[in-house]
Steps between C-alpha positions, in 0.01 A plus 500: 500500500801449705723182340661225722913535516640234239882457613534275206332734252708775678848312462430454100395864446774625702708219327402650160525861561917365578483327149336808335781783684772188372746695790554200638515287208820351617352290754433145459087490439488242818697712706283822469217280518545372829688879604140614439305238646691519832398896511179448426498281808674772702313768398159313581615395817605850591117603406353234695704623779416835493109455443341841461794714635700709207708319247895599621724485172808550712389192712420240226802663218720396776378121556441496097905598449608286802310225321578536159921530615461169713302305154745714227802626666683426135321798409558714830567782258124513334299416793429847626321568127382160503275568824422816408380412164264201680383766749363685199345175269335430849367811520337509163407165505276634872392786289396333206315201763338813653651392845698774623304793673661831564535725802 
């Protein structure tokens, strides 16, 4: 049975799995903390938006990088692997949930 999106519960895992890789260990907790929480907005949003048409990476990478340079720009330099990594928690986290479906 198909679970209901958590954005909280997805923010914490996805907020772990940057704890656990320790790459970005530099950070100030609060500061990756909210980083992620304003993508997880974003990248609901985006889905909401879209409905049932195919999830474009190019589309939401863009307004995920664009985000996270206008909340972080101290760290302009790590933001590309910053939203990449995210794109990839999120997309285990959908896995694991059993919420993604495949063409």
């Amino acid at each position: 049975m198909e679970e209901l999106f958590d954005k909280a519960a997805a923010a914490a895992r996805i907020k772990e799995n940057f704890d656990n890789e320790g790459d970005f260990s530099f950070m100030k907790p609060e500061e990756l903390e909210a980083v992620i929480g304003k993508l997880v907005e974003i990248d609901c949003a985006y889905m909401d938006e879209i409905g049932d048409e195919p999830y474009d990476e190019d589309v939401i990478y863009d307004r995920l990088y664009a985000a996270a340079n206008e909340a972080l720009p101290q760290y302009k330099t790590y933001l590309m692997r910053l939203c990449d990594d995210y794109m990839d928690f999120m997309e285990q986290y959908l896995v694991d949930m059993d919420l993604v479906e495949w063409e």
